[in-house]
N, C-alpha and C positions, 0 to 999 in steps of 0.2 A: 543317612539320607537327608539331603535340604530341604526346609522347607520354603517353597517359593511362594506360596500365599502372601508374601507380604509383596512381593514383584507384581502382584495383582493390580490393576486401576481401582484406589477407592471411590465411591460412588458416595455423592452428599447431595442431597436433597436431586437425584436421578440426573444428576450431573458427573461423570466421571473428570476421575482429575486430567486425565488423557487429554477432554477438551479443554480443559484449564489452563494446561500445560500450552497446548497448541493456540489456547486463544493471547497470553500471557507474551508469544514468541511473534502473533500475530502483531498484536499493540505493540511490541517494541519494534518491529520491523518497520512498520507504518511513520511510527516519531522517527526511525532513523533514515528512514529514505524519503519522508518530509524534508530534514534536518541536513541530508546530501543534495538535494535539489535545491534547495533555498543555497546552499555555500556554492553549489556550482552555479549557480544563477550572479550571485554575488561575484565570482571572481568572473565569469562573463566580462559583466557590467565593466572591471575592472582591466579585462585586458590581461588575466592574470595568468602568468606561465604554471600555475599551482595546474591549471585544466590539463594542462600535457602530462601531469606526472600519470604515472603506469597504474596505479591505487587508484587513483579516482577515475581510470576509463573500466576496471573492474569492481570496484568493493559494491557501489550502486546495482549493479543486476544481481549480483550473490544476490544481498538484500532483496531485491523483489522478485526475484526467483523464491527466497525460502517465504516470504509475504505470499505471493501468490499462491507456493505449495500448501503454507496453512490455512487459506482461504478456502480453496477446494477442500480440505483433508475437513473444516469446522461444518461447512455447509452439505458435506455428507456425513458427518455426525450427527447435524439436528434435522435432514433430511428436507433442505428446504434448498432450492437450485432459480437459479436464472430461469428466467421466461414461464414460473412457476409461480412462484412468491415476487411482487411486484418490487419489492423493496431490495431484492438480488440484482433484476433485471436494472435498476437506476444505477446499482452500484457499478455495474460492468460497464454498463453504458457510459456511465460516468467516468468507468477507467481509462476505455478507449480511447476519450473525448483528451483528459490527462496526458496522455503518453501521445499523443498527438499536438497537442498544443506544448507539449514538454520538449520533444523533439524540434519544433521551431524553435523553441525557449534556445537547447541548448545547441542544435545544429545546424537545421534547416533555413531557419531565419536572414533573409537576404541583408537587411537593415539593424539596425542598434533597435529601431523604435520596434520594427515587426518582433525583435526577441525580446523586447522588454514588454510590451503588450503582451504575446504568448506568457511571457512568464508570471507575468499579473495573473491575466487569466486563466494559466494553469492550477494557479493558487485557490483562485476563488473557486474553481472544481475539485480539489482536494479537500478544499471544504466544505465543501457541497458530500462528497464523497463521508467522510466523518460523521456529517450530521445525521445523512440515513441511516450508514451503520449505527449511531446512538440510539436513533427515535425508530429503527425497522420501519421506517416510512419514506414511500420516494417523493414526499414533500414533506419536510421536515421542522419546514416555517407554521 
């Protein structure tokens, strides 16, 4: 017979590594779909046929799709939700605001200046975004 005890979630200091795990996949997902918006932002700017390629009208939503999935899956682990905890509600709100101003950035934007503005300002809300997840505060200054 197996023993599956070791398949168990260890538990360190009333943290399971599950959330570890999830929060670990969350941070990478975040620097990388940072790190896709800034190069799709740049090859904009540029004019650059890289935007057409098939990969980068897909790998960006995997990415925040599995960011979003670990979002939800952390914030019912520690049991603390939007419009509950103050410091959830800024982050969503924050998203929306994001994916909005991202959306100019990279589609919607009539002018060069309207997408290079959204994409300035997308940024400085991704930061903003960052800052309360660090400090659990939806003013983080």
């Amino acid at each position: 017979m197996r023993d599956y005890t070791l398949l168990k979630p260890i538990k360190t200091r009333s943290i399971s590594m599950d959330y570890l795990s999830l929060k670990i996949t969350h941070v990478s997902c975040v620097a990388l779909s940072y790190l896709l918006f800034v190069a799709r932002g740049v090859w904009m700017l540029r004019s650059s046929a890289l935007l057409q390629q098939r990969w980068v009208k897909i790998v960006p939503h995997v990415v925040d799709t599995v960011l979003l999935a670990s979002a939800i899956a952390m914030a019912v682990m520690i049991r603390q939700y939007p419009f509950t905890a103050p410091w959830l509600t800024a982050k969503v709100l924050g998203l929306i605001t994001y994916i909005a101003l991202g959306s100019v950035a990279l589609k919607r934007g009539k002018s060069q200046q309207t997408r290079i503005a959204a994409w300035v300002a997308a940024q400085v809300v991704f930061l903003y975004i960052v800052a309360v997840a660090l400090t659990r505060d939806p003013i983080p200054w």
